[in-house]
C-alpha positions in Angstrom: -51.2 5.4 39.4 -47.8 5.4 37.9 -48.1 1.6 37.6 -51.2 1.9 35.8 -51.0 4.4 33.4 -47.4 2.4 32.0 -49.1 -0.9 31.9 -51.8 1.2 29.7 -49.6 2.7 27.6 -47.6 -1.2 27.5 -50.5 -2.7 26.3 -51.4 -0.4 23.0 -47.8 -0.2 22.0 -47.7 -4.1 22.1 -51.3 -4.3 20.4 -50.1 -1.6 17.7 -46.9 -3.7 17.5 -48.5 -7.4 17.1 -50.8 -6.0 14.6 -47.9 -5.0 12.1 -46.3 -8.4 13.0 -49.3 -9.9 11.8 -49.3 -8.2 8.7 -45.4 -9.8 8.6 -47.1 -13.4 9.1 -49.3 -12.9 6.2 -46.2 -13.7 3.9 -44.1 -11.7 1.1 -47.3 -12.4 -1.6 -49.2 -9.5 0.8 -46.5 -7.3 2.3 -43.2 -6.7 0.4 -41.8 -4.1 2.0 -41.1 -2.7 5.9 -43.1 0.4 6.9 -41.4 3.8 6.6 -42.5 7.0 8.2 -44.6 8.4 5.3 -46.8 5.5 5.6 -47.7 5.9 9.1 -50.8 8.0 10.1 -51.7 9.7 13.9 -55.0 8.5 15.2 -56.7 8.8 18.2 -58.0 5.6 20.3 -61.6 6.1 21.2 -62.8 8.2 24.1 -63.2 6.0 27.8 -63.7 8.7 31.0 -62.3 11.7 28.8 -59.3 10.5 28.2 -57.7 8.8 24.9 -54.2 8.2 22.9 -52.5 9.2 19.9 -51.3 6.0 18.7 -49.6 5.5 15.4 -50.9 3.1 12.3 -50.1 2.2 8.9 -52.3 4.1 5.8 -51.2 1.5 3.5 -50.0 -2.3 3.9 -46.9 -2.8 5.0 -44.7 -4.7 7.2 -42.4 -4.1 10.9 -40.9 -0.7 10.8 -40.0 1.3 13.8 -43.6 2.5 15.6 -43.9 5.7 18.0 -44.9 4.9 21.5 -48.5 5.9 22.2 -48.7 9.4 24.0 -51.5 10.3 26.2 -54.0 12.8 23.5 -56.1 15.8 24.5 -59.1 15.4 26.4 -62.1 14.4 24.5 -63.9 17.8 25.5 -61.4 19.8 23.8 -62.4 23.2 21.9 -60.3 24.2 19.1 -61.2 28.4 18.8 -62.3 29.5 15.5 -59.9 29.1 13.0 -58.2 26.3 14.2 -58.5 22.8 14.0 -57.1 19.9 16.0 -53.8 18.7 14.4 -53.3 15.3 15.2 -49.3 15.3 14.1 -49.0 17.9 16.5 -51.9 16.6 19.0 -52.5 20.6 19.7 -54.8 23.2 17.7 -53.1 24.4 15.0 -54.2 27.7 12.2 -55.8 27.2 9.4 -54.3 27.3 6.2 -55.0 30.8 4.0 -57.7 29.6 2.1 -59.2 27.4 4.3 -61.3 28.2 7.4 -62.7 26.4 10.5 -65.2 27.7 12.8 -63.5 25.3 15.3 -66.2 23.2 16.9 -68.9 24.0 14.4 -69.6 23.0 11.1 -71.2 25.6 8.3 -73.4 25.2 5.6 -73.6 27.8 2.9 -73.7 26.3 -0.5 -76.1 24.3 -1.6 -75.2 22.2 -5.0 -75.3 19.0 -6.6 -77.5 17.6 -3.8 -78.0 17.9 0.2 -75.0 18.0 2.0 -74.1 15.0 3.3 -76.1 14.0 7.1 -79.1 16.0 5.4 -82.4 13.8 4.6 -85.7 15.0 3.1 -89.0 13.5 3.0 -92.8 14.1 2.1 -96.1 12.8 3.7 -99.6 13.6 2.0 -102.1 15.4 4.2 -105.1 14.5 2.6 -105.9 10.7 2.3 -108.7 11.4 -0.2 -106.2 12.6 -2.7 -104.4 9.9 -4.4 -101.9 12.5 -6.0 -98.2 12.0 -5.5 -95.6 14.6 -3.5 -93.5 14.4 -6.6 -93.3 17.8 -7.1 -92.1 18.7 -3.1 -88.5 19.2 -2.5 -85.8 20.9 -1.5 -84.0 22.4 -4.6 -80.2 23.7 -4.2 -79.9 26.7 -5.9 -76.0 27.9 -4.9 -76.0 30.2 -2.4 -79.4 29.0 -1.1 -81.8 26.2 -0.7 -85.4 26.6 -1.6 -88.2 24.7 -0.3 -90.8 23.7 -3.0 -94.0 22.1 -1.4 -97.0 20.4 -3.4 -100.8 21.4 -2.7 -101.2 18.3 -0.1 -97.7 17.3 0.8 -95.8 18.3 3.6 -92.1 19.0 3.2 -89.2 18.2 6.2 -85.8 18.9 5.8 -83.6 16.7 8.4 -80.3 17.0 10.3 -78.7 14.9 13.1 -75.8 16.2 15.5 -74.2 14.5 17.9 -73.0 17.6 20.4 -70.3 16.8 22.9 -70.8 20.8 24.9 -73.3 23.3 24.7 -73.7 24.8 21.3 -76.6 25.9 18.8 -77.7 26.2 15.3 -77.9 29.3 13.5 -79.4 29.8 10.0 -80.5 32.3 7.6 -84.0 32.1 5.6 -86.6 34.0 3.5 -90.1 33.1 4.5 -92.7 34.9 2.1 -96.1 32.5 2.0 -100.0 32.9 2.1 -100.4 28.8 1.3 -97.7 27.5 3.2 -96.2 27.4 7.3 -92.8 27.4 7.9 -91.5 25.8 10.8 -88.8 24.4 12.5 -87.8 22.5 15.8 -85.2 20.7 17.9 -85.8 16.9 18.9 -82.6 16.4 21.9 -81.8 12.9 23.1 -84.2 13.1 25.7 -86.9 13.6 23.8 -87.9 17.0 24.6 -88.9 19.1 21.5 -87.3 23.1 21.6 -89.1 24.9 19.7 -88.4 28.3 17.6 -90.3 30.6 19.7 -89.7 30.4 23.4 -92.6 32.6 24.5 -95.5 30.9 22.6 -93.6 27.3 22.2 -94.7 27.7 18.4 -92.2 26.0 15.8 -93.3 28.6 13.5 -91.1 30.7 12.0 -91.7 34.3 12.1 -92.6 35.7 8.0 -89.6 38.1 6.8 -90.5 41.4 4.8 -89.7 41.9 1.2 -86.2 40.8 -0.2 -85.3 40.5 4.1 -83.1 37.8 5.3 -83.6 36.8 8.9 -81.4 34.9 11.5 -82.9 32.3 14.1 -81.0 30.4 16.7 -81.7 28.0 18.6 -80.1 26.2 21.9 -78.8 22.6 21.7 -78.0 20.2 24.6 -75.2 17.8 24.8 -75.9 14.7 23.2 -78.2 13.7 20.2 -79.9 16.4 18.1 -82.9 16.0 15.6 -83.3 19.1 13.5 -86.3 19.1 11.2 -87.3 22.2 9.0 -91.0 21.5 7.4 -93.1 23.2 5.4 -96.9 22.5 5.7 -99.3 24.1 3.5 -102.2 26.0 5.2 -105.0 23.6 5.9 -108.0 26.3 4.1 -105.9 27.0 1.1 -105.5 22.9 0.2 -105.9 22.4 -3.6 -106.1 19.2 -5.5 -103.1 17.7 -6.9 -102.1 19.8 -9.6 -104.0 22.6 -9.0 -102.0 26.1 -8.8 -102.6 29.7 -7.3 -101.8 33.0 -8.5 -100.2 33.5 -4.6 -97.6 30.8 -5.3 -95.8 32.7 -7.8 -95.0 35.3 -4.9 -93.9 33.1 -2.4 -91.0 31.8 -1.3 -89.1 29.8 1.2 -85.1 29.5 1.4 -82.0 28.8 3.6 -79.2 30.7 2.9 -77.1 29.4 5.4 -77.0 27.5 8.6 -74.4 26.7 11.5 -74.2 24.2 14.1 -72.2 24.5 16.8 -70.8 22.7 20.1 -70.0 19.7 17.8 -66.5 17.4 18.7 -63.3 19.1 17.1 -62.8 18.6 13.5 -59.0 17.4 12.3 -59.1 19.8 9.3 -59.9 22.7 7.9 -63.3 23.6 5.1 -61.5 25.4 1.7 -62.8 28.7 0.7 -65.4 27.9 -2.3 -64.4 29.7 -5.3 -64.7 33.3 -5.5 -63.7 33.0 -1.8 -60.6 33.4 0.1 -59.3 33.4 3.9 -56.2 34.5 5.9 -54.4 32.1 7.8 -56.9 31.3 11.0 -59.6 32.6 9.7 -62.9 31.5 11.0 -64.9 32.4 7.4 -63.9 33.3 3.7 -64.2 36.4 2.6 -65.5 37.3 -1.0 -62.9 38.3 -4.0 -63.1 41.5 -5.2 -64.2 42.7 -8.2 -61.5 41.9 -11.4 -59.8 38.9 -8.8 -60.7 36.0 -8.6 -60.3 32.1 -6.9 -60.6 28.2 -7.2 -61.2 26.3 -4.4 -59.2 26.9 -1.4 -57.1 29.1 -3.2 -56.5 33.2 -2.5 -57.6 36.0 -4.9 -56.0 36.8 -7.7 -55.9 39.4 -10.2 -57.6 39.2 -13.8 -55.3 38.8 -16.7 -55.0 42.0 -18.6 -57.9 42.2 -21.4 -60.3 40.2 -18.9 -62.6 41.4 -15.8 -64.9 39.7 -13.6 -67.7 40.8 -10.4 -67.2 40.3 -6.7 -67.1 36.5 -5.5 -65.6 34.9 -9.2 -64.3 32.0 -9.8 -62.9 33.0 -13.1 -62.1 35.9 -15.7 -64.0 36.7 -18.7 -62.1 38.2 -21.6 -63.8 42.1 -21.7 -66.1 42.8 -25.0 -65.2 46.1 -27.1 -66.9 48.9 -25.8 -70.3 50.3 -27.5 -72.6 52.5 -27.4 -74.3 50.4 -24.8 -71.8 50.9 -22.4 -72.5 54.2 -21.7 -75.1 56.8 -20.6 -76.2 60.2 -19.7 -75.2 60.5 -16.1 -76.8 63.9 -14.5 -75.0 64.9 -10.8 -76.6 63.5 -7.6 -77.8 67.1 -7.1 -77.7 69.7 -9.9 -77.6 72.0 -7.4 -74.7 72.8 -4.9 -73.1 75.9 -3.1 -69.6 74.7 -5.0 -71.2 75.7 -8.3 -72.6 79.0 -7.4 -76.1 77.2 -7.9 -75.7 76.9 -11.1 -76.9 73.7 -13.0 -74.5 70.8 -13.6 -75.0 69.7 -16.7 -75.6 66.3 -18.0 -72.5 64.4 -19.3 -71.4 60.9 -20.7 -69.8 58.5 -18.5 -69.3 54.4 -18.3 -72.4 52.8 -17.1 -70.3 51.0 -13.8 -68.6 48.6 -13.2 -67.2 49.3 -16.5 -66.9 45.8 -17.9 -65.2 47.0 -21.7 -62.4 47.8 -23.5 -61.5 49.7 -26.4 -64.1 49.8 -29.2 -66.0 53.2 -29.3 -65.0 56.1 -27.3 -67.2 58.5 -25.1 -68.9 61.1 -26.9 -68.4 65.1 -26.2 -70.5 66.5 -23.4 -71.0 69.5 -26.2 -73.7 67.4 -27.7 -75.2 66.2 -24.1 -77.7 68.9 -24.4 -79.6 67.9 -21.3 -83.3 68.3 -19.5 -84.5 71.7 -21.4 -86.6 72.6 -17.8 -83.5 72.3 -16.2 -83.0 76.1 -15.6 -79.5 77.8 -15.5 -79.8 78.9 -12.2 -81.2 77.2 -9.0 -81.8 80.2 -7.1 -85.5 81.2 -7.7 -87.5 78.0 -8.4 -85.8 74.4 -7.0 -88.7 74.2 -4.0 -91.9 72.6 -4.0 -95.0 74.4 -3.6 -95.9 74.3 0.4 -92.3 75.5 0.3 -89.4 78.2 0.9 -86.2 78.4 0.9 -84.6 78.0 4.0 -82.9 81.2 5.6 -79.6 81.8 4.8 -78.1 82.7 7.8 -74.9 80.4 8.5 -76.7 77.4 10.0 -78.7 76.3 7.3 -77.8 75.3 3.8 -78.7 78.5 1.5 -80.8 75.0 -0.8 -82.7 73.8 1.5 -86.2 73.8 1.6 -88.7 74.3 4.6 -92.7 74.4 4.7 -94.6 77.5 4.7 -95.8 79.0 7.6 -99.0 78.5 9.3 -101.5 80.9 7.2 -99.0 81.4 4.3 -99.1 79.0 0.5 -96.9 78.9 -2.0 -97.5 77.4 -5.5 -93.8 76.5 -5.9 -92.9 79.5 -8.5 -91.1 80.8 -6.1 -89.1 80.6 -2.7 -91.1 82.7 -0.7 -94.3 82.1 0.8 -97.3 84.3 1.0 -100.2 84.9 3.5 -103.6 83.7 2.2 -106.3 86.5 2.0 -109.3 87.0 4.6 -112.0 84.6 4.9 -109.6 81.9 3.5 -107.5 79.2 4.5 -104.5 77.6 3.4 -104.8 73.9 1.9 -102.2 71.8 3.1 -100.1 68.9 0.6 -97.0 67.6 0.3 -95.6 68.2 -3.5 -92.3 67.0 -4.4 -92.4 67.7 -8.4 -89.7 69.8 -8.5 -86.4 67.3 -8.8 -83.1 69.6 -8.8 -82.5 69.0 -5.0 -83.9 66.1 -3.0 -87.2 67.5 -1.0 -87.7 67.5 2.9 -89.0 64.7 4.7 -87.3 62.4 1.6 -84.2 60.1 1.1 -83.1 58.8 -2.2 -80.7 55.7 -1.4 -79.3 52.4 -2.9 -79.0 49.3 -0.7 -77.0 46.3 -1.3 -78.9 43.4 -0.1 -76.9 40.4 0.8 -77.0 36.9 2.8 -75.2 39.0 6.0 -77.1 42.1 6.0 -77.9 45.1 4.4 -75.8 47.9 3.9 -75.6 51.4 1.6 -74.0 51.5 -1.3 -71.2 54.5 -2.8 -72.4 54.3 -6.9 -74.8 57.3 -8.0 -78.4 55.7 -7.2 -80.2 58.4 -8.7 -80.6 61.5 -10.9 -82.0 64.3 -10.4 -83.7 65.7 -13.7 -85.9 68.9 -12.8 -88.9 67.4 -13.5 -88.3 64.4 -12.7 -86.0 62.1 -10.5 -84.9 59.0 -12.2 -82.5 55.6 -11.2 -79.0 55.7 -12.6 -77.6 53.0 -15.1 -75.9 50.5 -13.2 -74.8 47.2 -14.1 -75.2 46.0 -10.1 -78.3 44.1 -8.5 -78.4 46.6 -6.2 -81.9 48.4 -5.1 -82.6 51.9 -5.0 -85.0 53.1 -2.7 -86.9 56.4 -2.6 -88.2 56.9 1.5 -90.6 59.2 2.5 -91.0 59.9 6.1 -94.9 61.5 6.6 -95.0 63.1 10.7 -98.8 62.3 10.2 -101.8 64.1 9.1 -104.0 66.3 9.9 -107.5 65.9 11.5 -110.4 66.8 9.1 -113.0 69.1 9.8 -115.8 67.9 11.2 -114.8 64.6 11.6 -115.3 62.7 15.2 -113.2 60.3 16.7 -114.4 57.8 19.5 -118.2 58.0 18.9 -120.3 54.9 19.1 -123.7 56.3 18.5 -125.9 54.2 15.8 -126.0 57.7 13.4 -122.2 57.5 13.2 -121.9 53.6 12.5 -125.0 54.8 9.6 -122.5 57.2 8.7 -119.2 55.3 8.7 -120.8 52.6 6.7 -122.0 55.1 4.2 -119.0 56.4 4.0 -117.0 52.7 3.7 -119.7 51.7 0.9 -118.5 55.4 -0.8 -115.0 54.8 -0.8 -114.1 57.8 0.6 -111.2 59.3 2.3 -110.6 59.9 5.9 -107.6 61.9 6.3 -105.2 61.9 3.2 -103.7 59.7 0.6 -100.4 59.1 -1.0 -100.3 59.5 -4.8 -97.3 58.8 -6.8 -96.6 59.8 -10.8 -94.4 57.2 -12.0 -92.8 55.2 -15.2 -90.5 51.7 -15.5 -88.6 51.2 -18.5 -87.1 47.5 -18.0 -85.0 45.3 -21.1 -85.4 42.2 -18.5 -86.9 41.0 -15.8 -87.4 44.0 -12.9 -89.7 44.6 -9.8 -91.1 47.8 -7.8 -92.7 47.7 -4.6 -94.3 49.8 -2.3 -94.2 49.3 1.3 -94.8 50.8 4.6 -93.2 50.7 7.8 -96.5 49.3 10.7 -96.4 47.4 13.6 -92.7 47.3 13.7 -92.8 45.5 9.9 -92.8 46.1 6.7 -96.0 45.8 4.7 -96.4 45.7 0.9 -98.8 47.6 -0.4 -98.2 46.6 -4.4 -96.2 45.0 -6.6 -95.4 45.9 -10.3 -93.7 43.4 -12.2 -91.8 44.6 -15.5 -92.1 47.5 -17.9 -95.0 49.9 -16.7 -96.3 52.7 -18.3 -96.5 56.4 -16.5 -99.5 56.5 -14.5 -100.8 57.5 -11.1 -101.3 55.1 -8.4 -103.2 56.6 -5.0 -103.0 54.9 -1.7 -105.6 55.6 0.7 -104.9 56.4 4.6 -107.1 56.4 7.3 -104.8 57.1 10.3 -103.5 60.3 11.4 -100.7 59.5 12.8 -97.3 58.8 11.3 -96.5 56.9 8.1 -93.4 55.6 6.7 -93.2 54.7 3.1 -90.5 52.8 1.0 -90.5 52.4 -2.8 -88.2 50.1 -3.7 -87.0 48.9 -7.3 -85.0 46.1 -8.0 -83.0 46.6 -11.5 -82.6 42.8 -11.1 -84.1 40.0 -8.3 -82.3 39.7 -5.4 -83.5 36.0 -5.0 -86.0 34.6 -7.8 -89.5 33.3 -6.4 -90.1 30.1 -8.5 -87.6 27.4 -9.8 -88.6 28.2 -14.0 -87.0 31.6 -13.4 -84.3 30.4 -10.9 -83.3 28.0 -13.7 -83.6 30.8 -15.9 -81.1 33.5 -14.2 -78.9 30.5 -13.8 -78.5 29.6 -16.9 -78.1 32.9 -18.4 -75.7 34.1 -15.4 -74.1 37.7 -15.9 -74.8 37.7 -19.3 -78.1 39.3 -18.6 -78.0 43.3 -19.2 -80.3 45.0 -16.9 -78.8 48.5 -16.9 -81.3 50.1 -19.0 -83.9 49.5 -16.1 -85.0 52.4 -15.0 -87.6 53.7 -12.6 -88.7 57.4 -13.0 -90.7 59.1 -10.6 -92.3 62.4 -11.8 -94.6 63.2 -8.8 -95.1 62.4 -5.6 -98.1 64.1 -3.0 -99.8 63.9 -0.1 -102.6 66.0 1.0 -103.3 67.0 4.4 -100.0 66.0 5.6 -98.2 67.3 8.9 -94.8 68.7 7.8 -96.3 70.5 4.5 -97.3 73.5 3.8 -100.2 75.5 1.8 -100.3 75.1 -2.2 -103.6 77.5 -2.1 -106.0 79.4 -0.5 -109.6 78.0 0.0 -112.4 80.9 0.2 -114.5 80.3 3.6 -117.7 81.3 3.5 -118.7 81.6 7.0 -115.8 83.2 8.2 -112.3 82.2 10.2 -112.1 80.8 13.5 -108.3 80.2 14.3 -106.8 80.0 10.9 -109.5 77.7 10.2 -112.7 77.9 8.1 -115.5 77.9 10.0 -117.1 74.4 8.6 -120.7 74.3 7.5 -123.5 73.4 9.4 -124.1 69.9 10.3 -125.2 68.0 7.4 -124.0 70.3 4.7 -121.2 70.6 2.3 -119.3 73.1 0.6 -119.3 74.3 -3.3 -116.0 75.6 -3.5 -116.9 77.1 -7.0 -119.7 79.2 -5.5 -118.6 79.6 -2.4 -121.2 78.5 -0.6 -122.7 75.8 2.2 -125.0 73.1 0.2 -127.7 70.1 2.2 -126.8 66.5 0.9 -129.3 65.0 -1.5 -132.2 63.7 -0.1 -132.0 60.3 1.4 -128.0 61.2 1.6 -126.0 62.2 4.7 -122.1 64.1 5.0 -120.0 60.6 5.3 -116.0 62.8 4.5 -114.9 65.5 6.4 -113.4 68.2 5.2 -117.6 68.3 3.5 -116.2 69.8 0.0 -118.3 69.1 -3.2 -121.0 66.9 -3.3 -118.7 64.0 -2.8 -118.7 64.2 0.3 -122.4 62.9 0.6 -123.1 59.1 0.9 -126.6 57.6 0.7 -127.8 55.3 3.5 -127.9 51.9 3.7 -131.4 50.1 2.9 -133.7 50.2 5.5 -132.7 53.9 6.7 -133.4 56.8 6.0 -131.5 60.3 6.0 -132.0 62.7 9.1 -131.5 66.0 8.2 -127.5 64.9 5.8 -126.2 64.3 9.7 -126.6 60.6 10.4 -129.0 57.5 9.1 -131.8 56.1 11.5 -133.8 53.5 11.4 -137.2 53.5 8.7 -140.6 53.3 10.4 -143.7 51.9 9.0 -146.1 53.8 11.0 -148.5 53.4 13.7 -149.8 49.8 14.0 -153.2 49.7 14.8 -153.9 46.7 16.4 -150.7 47.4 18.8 -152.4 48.3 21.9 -149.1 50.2 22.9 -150.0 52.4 19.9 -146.2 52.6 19.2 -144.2 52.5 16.0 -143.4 49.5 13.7 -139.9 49.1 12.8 -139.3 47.2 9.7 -136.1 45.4 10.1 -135.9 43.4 6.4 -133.8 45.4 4.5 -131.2 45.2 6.8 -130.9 41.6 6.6 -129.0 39.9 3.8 -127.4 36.5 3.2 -124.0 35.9 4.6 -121.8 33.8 3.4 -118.8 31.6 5.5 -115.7 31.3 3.6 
């Protein structure tokens, strides 16, 4: 074996050797000069049974020179770890540089300029064959730290990527998927010719939707050898328009890569650089973003701003820092007026630097003398900072002396005070949750800010928001960051009355009378709110169902105060999120992606402001009363005894009323006339409790003698969308 490896190793020394003698032949009028060390390069022979060299060749022409004798290389299998790549000088792994990183045998993508990456391919092909349109308008668009899919009416969209993978490995990426007129899907086509698709228990390439402003991470398996990867977007085959044509519901969609890494490729022989605003330690297996007021080129670490200049997180240069004025600052209130450290006494609003603080010089701060402040914020907190259905919790060591808890079972309070009282006889207590009283935050709600980025969520330390008394209201900030206001219901109760589980004709009368009355069923959430925005801002509502979020409306821009009222029809527990974006995370369409771009950081959105007055829920679990409710026929456990079937009752006389005729009770708790709902056509009303079908009478020549039902009102045209 001896024998054989030296005659190897013989025969590339003498190849390497006659080709620079060659290069000699060719004369002085192509090679001048002998070949020194510098102009000699490493490389590796090619791969036969795992095994290869490291021979030695010229980067430039020259002639003779003294030539290393090939050395046996690594195996072709090799692994470099993270952070290392495979050093040919040194035929071993060797550290990245600082400012460079290497995920070892993977390669990322995670910025997305000036065209696809190179290997990336993307193509179109027209669905419908009637159309004669073109796909002009679908492509992938790089945006900088993402890639956004923009599909036409009729085309579908494909996003391509080969890999050649020498051991097990995977791709990994990030991606929005927000669409009603489009699927997004993606799959793995290996060397043999078997698909892997993105969801092993259905075998469905589709990719799962994410929530509002989420970012969600897919990864897939890849065997050795070839690998297809194709991302396509295909627009729902109901929703197809003509070319041209365009939907309200486009403008809300979206569909992005942020990022996307494919591993178990060979070894790479260097190392990426760190993009600017990024930087690495030596080894490192990512960058890491620059601090706020540093900054980086390419490849290079972070470094301080220059005094006079500042710049945000991830820069890739200082900006010289305006002269401070009076937009710089702001009337700041404390997180909670209220605290034990101040005796609960009021804090006071003040001035401060709307942060990060980007000026310098130029005006000053005013005096807090003039601040003056909320006039309902009262000097002490000790008598009127809970909500009515509230009291102040008892002060007995274990429990802060400011919290706040509900009333008792049988006891109200309207929230002048922090005690609660029992209702009078024959009455009974009207549950609601009531947060309208803002100087501390109320039970069963957090106030937060959340930094969304590319690697996850997380909390952030600025002041999110102020509480004001009668109001709570987002601080100034110069950050994209969201603040969200969470409300965590335990459920509601049941109404009186109502029945669960009953499939009788009369109840389906009843429900649909009560579905064509809008009416309802358990409780509802009501919010009192205002935004104030100089640019471009968003609020949404959502709830937390079925393990997702749901959106439940969408403001865009400047809103005036109003009420909005979400109906529930579910007793059981609801979580609800209202979110407001100061600035978009990610813009939806490529006219205000261009937009944001262009204008960069220059855009101000620190006087966007959300302001939340009120926010209820009646019949909630987890509140207490607000009032007493006079019962007319008595109690019956802490309860009014409800009316008779088929009646309602007239709180302002106090007394048990029948529906109108031809109407029947459709809401439970029956109070106020309200609460009746006329029958669909072809019934009638039995007695307010249910609807029943409408007979014509006796027919005579019906030698049963039975009734005649007339069925004809019941019937109407239907119509398939």
């Amino acid at each position: 074996m001896e024998g054989v490896k030296l005659k190897a190793q013989t025969q590339i020394f003498l190849f390497v050797t006659l080709s620079l003698n060659f290069l000699h032949v060719l004369g002085p009028a192509v090679v001048t000069k002998a070949c020194q060390p510098s102009q000699l390069k490493y490389v590796y022979t090619e791969c036969h049974n795992n095994a290869r060299w490291r021979v030695q060749v010229p980067n430039e022409t020259c002639s003779g020179g003294a030539v290393e004798f090939p050395v046996p290389g690594k195996k072709c299998d090799i692994n470099c770890p993270s952070g290392q790549y495979l050093d040919v000088e040194k035929n071993d792994c060797s550290n990245c540089l600082a400012g460079t990183y290497s995920l070892g045998s993977g390669v990322r993508f995670d910025m997305w300029t000036a065209g696809l990456p190179d290997g990336f391919t993307s193509s179109t092909d027209r669905l419908d064959t009637q159309d004669a349109g073109s796909c002009s308008r679908a492509r992938w668009k790089t945006m900088g730290s993402y890639l956004s899919g923009q599909s036409d009416n009729n085309c579908q969209l494909s996003l391509t990527y080969t890999v050649n993978v020498v051991s097990s490995g995977s791709v990994t990426f990030l991606y929005q998927y927000r669409s009603e007129l489009e699927f997004f899907a993606f799959e793995v086509q290996n060397g043999l010719c078997e698909s892997v698709s993105s969801r092993e228990d259905s075998g469905s390439p589709l990719l799962d939707e994410t929530d509002r402003n989420e970012i969600k991470r897919h990864t897939v398996p890849l065997k050795v050898g070839m690998n297809v990867l194709r991302w396509q977007i295909v627009p729902v085959a109901d929703r197809i328009r003509p070319s041209g044509s365009s939907s309200a519901s486009k403008s809300s969609s979206i569909i992005a890569i942020h990022s996307m890494e494919v591993s178990g490729i060979p070894y790479v022989y260097s190392c990426q650089s760190c993009h600017p605003g990024y930087s690495s330690a030596i080894g490192a297996p990512k960058c890491s973003k620059c601090q706020a007021n540093t900054y980086s080129t390419s490849g290079q670490s972070c470094q301080a701003c220059p005094a006079g200049q500042y710049s945000g997180p991830g820069a890739a240069s200082c900006k010289p820092k305006p002269a401070c004025a009076a937009s710089d600052y702001a009337l700041f209130y404390a997180q909670s007026p209220c605290t034990v450290a101040n005796n609960y006494q009021v804090t006071r609003p003040s001035y401060n630097w709307i942060q990060p603080k980007v000026c310098d010089a130029g005006v000053s701060l005013p005096s807090n003398s003039g601040a003056g402040g909320n006039s309902n914020l009262p000097a002490s907190c000790k008598g009127v900072y809970c909500n009515p259905g509230m009291r102040a919790a008892a002060a007995n060591g274990e429990k802060d002396p400011l919290q706040c808890e509900a009333c008792p079972e049988g006891q109200y309070s309207d929230g002048n005070s922090t005690v609660c009282h029992p209702c009078p006889a024959k009455t009974q207590v009207v549950h609601e949750y009531v947060a309208s009283n803002w100087l501390v935050t109320p039970p069963l709600m957090n106030l937060s800010c959340l930094v969304l980025q590319v690697d996850g969520s997380s909390t952030c330390s600025e002041q999110a928001w102020q509480l004001m008394g009668d109001r709570v209201q987002t601080a100034p900030t110069r950050t994209r960051h969201s603040r969200v206001l969470t409300l965590d219901l335990p459920g509601f109760h049941q109404p009186q009355g109502a029945q669960q589980g009953d499939d009788t004709s009369a109840s389906f009368a009843a429900a649909a009378a009560a579905a064509a009355a809008d009416v309802t069923p358990v409780g509802s959430l009501i919010i009192d709110f205002e935004v104030t925005c100089d640019t471009r801002c968003r609020l949404f509502l959502l709830k937390y169902e079925s393990r997702r979020h749901v959106e439940i409306k969408t403001w865009a821009g400047s809103q005036k105060r109003s009420q909005f009222k979400y109906i529930i029809r579910r007793t059981d527990r609801h979580k609800f999120f209202l979110i407001f974006e100061p600035a978009p995370f990610i813009e939806d369409n490529e006219s205000a992606a261009g937009s944001a771009a262009s204008t960069g950081e220059s855009v101000d959105w620190s006087r966007n402001v959300l302001t939340v007055y009120s926010v209820r829920a009646p019949n909630a679990l987890g509140s207490g009363g607000v009032r007493c409710q006079a019962c007319p026929l008595g109690i019956q456990g802490n309860k009014c005894i409800p009316c008779p079937a088929g009646k309602y009752y007239d709180s302002k006389n106090i007394t048990c009323y029948p529906c109108p005729t031809g109407q029947v009770v459709a809401k439970h708790p029956a109070e106020g006339v309200n609460s009746c709902a006329p029958c669909p056509a072809g019934m009638r009303a039995l007695d307010g409790v249910a609807c029943v079908l409408n007979p014509k009478g006796p027919k005579q020549s019906d030698h049963l003698g039975g009734p005649e039902f007339d069925f004809t009102n019941l019937l109407s045209p239907v119509s398939i969308i």
